[in-house]
C-alpha positions in Angstrom: 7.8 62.6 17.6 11.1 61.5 15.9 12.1 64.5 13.2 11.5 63.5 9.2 13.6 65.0 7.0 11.9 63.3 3.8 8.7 65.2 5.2 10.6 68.7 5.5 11.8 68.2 2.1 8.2 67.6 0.9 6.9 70.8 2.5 9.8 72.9 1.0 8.8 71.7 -2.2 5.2 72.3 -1.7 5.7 75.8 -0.5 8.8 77.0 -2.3 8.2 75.1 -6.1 11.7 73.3 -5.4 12.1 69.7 -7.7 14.1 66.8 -6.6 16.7 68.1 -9.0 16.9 71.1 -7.0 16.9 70.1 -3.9 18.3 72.4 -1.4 21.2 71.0 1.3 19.5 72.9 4.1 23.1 73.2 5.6 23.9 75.7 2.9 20.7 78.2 4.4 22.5 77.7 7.4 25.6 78.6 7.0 24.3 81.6 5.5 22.2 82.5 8.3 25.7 81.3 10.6 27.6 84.4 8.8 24.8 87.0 9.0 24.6 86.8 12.8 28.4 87.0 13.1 28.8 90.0 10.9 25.5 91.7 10.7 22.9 91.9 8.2 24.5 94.7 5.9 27.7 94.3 6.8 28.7 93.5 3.0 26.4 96.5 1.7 27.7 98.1 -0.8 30.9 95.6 -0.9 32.4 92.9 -3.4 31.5 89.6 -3.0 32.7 86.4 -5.1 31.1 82.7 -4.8 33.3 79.8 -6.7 31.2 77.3 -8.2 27.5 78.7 -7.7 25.8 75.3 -8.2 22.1 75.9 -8.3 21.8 79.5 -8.0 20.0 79.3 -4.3 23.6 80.5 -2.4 23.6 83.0 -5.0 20.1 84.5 -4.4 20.9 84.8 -0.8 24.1 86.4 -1.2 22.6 89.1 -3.8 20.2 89.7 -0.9 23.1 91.2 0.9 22.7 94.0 -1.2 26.5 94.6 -2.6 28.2 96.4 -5.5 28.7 93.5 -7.2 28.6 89.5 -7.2 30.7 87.5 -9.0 30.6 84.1 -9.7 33.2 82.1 -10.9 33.0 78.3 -12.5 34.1 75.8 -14.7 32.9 76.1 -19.0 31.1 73.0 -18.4 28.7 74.9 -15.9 27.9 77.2 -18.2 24.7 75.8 -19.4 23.3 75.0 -15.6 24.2 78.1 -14.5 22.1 80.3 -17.3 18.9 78.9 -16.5 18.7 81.0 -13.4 21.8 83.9 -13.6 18.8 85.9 -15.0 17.4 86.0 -11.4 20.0 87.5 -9.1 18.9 90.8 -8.0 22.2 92.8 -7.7 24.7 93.8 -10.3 26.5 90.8 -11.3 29.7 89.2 -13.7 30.3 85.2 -14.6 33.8 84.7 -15.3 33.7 81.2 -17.1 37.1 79.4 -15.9 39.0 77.4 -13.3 40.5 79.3 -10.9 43.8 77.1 -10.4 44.1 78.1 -14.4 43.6 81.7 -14.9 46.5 83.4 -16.3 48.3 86.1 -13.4 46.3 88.9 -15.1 43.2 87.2 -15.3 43.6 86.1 -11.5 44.7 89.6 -10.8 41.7 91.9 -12.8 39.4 89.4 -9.9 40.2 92.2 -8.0 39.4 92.2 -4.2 36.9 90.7 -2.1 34.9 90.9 1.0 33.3 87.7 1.4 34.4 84.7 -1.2 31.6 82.1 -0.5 33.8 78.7 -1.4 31.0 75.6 -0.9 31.8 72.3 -2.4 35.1 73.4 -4.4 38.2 72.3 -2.4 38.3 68.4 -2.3 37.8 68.6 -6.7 41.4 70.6 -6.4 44.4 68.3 -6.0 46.3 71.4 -5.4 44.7 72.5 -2.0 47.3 74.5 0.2 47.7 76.7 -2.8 43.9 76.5 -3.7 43.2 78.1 -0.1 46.5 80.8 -0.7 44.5 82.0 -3.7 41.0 82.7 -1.7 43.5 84.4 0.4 45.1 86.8 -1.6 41.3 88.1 -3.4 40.5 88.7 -0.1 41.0 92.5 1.3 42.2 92.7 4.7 39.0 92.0 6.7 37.3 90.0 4.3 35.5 86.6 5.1 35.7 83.7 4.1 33.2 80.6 4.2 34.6 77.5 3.4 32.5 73.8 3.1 34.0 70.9 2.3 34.0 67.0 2.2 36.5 65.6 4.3 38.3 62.4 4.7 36.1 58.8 4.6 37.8 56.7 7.5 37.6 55.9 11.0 36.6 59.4 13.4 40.3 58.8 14.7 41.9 60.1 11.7 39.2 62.4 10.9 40.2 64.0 14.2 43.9 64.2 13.2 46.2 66.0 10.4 45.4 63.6 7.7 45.0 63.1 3.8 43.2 60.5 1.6 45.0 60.1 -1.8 42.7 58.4 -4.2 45.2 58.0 -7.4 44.7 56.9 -10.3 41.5 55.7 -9.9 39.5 58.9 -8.4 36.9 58.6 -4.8 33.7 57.1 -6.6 35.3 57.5 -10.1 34.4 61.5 -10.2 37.8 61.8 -12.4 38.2 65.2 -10.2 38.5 64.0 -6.3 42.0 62.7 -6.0 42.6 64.2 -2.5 40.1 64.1 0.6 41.6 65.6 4.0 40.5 65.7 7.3 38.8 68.6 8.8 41.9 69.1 11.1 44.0 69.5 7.7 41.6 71.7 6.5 42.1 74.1 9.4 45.9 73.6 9.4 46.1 74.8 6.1 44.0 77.2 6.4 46.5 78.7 9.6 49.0 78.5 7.0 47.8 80.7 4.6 47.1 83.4 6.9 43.7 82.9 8.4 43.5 83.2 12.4 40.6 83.1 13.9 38.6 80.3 12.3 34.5 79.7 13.5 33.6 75.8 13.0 30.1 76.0 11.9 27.2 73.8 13.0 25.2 74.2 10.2 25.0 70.3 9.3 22.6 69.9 12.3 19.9 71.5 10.2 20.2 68.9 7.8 21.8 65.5 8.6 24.4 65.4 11.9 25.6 62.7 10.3 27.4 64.9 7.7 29.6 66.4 10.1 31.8 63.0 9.7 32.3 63.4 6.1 32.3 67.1 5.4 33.7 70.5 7.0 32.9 74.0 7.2 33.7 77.1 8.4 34.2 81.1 8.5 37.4 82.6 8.8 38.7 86.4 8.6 41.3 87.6 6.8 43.7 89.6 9.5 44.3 93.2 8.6 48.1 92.8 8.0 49.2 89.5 6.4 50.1 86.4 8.6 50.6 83.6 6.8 53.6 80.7 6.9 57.1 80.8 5.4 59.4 78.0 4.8 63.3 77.7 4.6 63.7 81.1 6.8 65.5 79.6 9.9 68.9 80.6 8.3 68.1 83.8 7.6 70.0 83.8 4.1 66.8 83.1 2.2 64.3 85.5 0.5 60.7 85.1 1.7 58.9 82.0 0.1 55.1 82.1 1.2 53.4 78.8 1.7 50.8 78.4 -1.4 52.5 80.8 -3.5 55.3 78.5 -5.1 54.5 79.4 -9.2 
């Protein structure tokens, strides 16, 4: 019996109340569910958690679920009205910070504190700015922390989707969002992920849940922060150089 996804949409509805405006991408649940079994169920009890750009609240709910000190969830002014009609329902001790990351001042970026999990879905192809987007999830991280990354990825043919690659889409934005001026491959991704610090990177599977068909056209992933810091320097061969981090140029 070939597999219906209109029909599974239907019974989610049905049993959980969803509309079509709230929709759930199933891959989301997934990639949930890909993290728990990797580090345990209350392995952020009791910890700091931050999710950039909460969307619908449903990532949210699940994270709260892990039980931890504190959420916090960070997004655009914008958002502000979306994200209201259901802040009121997250079951753990929470703070919305109402700004773009890329834009806080140093001691706004700094009183973030540290992290151990920053849940990133959706967020990195609106940022024209990426290596230094990825440096910042970084540095809120605390040694150990995770990471879960999603992301669209480059629209082309799969042999540049397998390589080191960027689409530019200047001045007219992808699809005229008037936010997505760079889309890069999921091998890009990862590279700049290596050279921010970030080792050991799991490529999920959750888009199998939901449409394999995504996996052409978006990326995600779980990475750990290392306990002592290993990201890439540039201009060091000489030796006469002070130490100048990639993603931390100011």
């Amino acid at each position: 019996m070939k597999f219906n996804l209109n029909l599974l949409k239907a019974f989610l509805r049905k049993v959980y109340g969803f509309s079509h405006s709230m929709e759930p991408m199933l891959y989301r649940s997934e990639l949930f569910s890909e993290l728990t079994s990797i580090v345990g169920d209350d392995y952020f009890e009791s910890g700091r958690l931050l999710e950039i750009g909460p969307k619908d609240g449903l990532d949210s709910c699940r994270l709260a679920a892990l039980k931890p000190q504190e959420l916090v969830l960070v997004d655009l002014p914008e958002k502000r009205y979306s994200i209201e009609r259901w802040l009121h329902k997250i079951e753990c001790p929470y703070k919305f910070v109402e700004a773009n990351m890329m834009y806080m001042s140093r001691q706004d970026f700094m009183s973030l504190g540290k992290f151990d999990l920053v849940w990133c879905t959706g967020v990195l192809y609106h940022n024209a700015e990426q290596l230094r987007f990825l440096r910042k999830l970084y540095n809120l991280l605390s040694p150990g922390g995770y990471l879960v990354l999603e992301s669209a990825t480059l629209r082309d043919s799969r042999y540049l989707r397998s390589g080191n690659f960027v689409q530019i889409h200047y001045p007219d934005t992808y699809n005229d969002t008037g936010t997505i001026t760079h889309l890069p491959s999921r091998g890009t991704i990862k590279t700049w992920l290596n050279m921010v610090g970030f080792n050991d990177i799991y490529d999920s599977h959750c888009y199998k849940v939901s449409d394999r068909k995504l996996s052409q056209h978006r990326y995600a992933c779980i990475c750990q922060r290392p306990m002592t810091d290993s990201s890439g320097t540039y201009y060091a061969k000489s030796g006469c150089n002070p130490t100048y981090i990639l993603g931390e140029s100011t």
